[in-house]
Residue, then its C-alpha position, 0 to 999 in steps of 0.5 A: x493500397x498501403x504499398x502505394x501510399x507508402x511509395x507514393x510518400x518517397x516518390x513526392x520527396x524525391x521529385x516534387x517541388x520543395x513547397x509542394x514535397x513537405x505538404x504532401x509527405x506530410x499527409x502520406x505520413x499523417x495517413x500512415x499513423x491513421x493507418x496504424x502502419x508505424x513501421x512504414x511511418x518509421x522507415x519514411x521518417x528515416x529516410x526524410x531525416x538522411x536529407x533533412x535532420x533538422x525537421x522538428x515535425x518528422x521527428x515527432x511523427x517518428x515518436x508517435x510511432x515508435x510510442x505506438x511500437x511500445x518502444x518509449x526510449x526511442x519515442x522519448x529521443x525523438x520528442x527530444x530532437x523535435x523540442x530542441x528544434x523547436x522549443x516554442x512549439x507547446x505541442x513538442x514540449x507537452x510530448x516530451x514532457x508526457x513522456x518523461x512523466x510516463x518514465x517516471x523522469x519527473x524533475x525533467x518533466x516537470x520543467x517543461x510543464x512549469x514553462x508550459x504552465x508560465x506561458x498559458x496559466x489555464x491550459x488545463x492539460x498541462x496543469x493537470x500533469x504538473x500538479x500529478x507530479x506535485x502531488x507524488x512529491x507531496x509538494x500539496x501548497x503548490x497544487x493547491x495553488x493551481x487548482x485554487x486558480x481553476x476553482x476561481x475561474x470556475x467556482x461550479x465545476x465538479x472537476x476543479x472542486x473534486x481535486x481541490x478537495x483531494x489535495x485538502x484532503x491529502x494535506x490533513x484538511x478534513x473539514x476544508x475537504x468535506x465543504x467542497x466535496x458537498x458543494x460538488x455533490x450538490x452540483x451533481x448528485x451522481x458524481x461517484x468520486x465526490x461520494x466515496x473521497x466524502x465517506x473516507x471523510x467522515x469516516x476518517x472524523x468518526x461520522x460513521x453513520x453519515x459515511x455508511x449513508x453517503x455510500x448507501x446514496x452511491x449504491x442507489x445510483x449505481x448498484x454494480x459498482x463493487x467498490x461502494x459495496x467494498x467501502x461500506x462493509x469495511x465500514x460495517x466490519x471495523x465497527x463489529x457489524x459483521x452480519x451487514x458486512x458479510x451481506x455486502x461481502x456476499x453481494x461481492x461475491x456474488x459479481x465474481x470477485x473471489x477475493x480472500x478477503x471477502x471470502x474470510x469475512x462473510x465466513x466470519x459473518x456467518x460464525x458471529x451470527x451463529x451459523x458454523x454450518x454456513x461459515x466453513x465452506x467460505x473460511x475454507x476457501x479463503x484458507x485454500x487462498x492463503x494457508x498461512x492466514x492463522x484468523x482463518x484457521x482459528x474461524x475454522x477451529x471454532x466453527x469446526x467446534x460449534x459443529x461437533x467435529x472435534x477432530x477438525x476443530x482440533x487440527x485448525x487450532x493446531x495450524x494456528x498455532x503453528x503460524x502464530x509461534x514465531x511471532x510468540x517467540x519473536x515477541x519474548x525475545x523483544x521484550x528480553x531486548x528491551x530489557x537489556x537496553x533498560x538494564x544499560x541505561x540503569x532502568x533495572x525495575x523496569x528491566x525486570x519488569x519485561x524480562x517477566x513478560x518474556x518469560x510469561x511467553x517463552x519459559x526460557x531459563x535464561x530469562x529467569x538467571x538474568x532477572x536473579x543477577x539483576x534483584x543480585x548485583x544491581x538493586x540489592x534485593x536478596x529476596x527476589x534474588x534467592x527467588x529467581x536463583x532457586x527456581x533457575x535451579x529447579x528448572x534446570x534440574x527438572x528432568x522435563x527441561x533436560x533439553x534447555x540444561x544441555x542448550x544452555x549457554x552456562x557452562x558447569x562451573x559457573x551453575x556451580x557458582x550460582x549454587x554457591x551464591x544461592x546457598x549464601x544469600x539463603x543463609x543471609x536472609x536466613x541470618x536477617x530473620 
């Protein structure tokens, strides 16, 4: 049957009457797309075009089909060939501009919406697009407009409240956000969207309790939507309610949802609430999930700990320990970092300060060699300077450092003029007593 319509479509272009050939092609093309039959579209628009290539309609039927193939490139050139034909017709321009804004092309796109926008101010289709594309470039006063203009129209719609309110909302406008979001909810006590941007709100405004009752209104409504669940145990855990949290996590869960996430904290739950028992075998498959995680690893080594098996409880402390000690290394070095660039800018006591911390986390010797030059040479403290020469000495003869002396970036002379320097400045104090 799509053979014949197929045939019949070429047969009426060639032989019909002009007036007669385009409304029926018409038809047989528009019965092709209902059909789903978009390669035959295609090979029908082709052959249409060889005899007359300044059709706007066809192009655009051949878009919609190669769109429909999920070739976008080819749909977008014919949108283009059927807007430049006929650039008054909205329904070419907002086509075209649809897909640039599907190509991530949104300069173009949004001038073809700007213009669509100019000639019908309240078609809520191509306002909808263009304040898309306003929104990604976090242009919100030119959203605001537009939205604002709908909202007059139509002060009681939940639609134009709900993204006037999103854009107040991205502005850093709480209170403004929160009104309308209210008048919204008023409107329609189901509206779930003006329920979950309202408990962000408050809760971003430190109204925890009326953002955890905002989502618990949410749940009443609709009991199986996880993301409220997800919402209000977030809110739960940042305040230390785990045992809440985790009941909600729990119910999570319980739908399917096997996310680490979920899993580490109802497994925290159960370790805040004393129950270790019940802890580990979520913290172990949140660590199946993710080893590198060292709080899961750490949960575990104190569950393990609670639960009298010290040789478990032992090897999770060590993984946390293993993930966590580049970060213990990394932290020395910035602080040993900062302390240089203090030490340039001439601020040596506050240099010192942060070589300490370094050397608190990583007992390199070359820290405490740099905080002994600088009680030396810069601020002329021979106190603190013998302090930190005599036990950059210790260190490094100390056997138990035997690694760190032949690392170390000092070559003999110049320990040796360390010893003779301390050996000065031992005697100048001495002499200064």
């Amino acid at each position: 049957m799509r053979t014949i319509i197929f045939v019949s479509a070429v047969f009426l272009f060639v032989f019909c009457p002009v007036g007669a050939q385009n409304n029926s092609v018409t038809r047989a093309i528009d019965s092709l797309l209902i059909s789903e039959e978009y390669d035959k579209v295609i090979d029908t628009c082709k052959q249409i075009l060889a005899y007359d290539s300044l059709d706007p309609a066809i192009y655009y039927k051949m878009g919609v089909a190669w769109q429909n193939n999920l070739d976008d490139n080819k749909a977008t050139r014919c949108f283009e060939q059927a807007a430049a034909i006929d650039s008054i017709n909205p329904v070419y321009s907002f086509r075209l501009a649809k897909s640039y804004y599907s190509s991530d092309k949104m300069k173009l796109a949004e001038l073809l919406l700007e213009k669509l926008c100019l000639a019908d101010t309240m078609n809520w289709n191509y306002s909808f697009f263009l304040t898309g594309i306003y929104m990604k470039s976090e242009r919100y006063n030119d959203a605001l407009n537009i939205y604002k203009r709908f909202l007059r129209s139509d002060p009681s719609n939940c639609t134009y409240l709900d993204k006037t309110a999103f854009v107040y909302l991205r502005k850093g406008s709480f209170q403004n956000a929160i009104d309308l979001l209210n008048i919204s909810l008023s409107i329609n006590r189901e509206n779930l969207n003006a329920i979950k941007n309202l408990s962000y709100l408050y809760a971003s405004t430190s109204r925890w309790d009326t953002a955890v009752a905002i989502l618990s209104m949410g749940m009443n409504i609709d009991t199986s939507d996880m993301d409220l669940y997800a919402r209000r145990a977030q809110l739960y855990f940042s305040r230390d309610y785990t045992k809440r949290a985790m009941d909600d996590y729990l119910v999570i869960l319980n739908s399917g949802d096997s996310s680490k996430l979920y899993l580490k904290r109802v497994g925290i739950g159960y370790s805040y609430n004393l129950q270790p028992q019940k802890a580990i075998p979520y913290l172990l498959l949140a660590y199946r999930a993710d080893t590198t995680d060292y709080e899961t690893c750490s949960y575990l080594g104190q569950c393990y700990s609670r639960t009298g098996d010290s040789r478990k409880s032992i090897l999770f402390y060590k993984k946390a320990g293993k993930i966590l000690y580049p970060f213990h290394i990394q932290l020395a070095y910035t602080y040993f970092q900062c302390a240089a660039s203090q030490a340039d800018a001439g601020f040596n006591v506050e240099a010192i300060e942060n070589l300490r911390k370094a050397y608190a986390i990583d007992d390199n010797i070359s820290y405490l060699m740099t905080i002994a030059n600088l009680y030396d040479e810069k601020l002329g403290d021979k106190k603190n300077a013998v302090i930190y020469y005599r036990s950059f000495i210790d260190k490094l003869k100390n056997p138990l450092n035997k690694e760190q002396y032949l690392n170390a970036p000092f070559p003999p002379e110049y320990i040796e003029k360390i010893m003779k320097r301390l050996e000065y400045l031992e005697k100048e104090n001495a002499r200064e007593k």
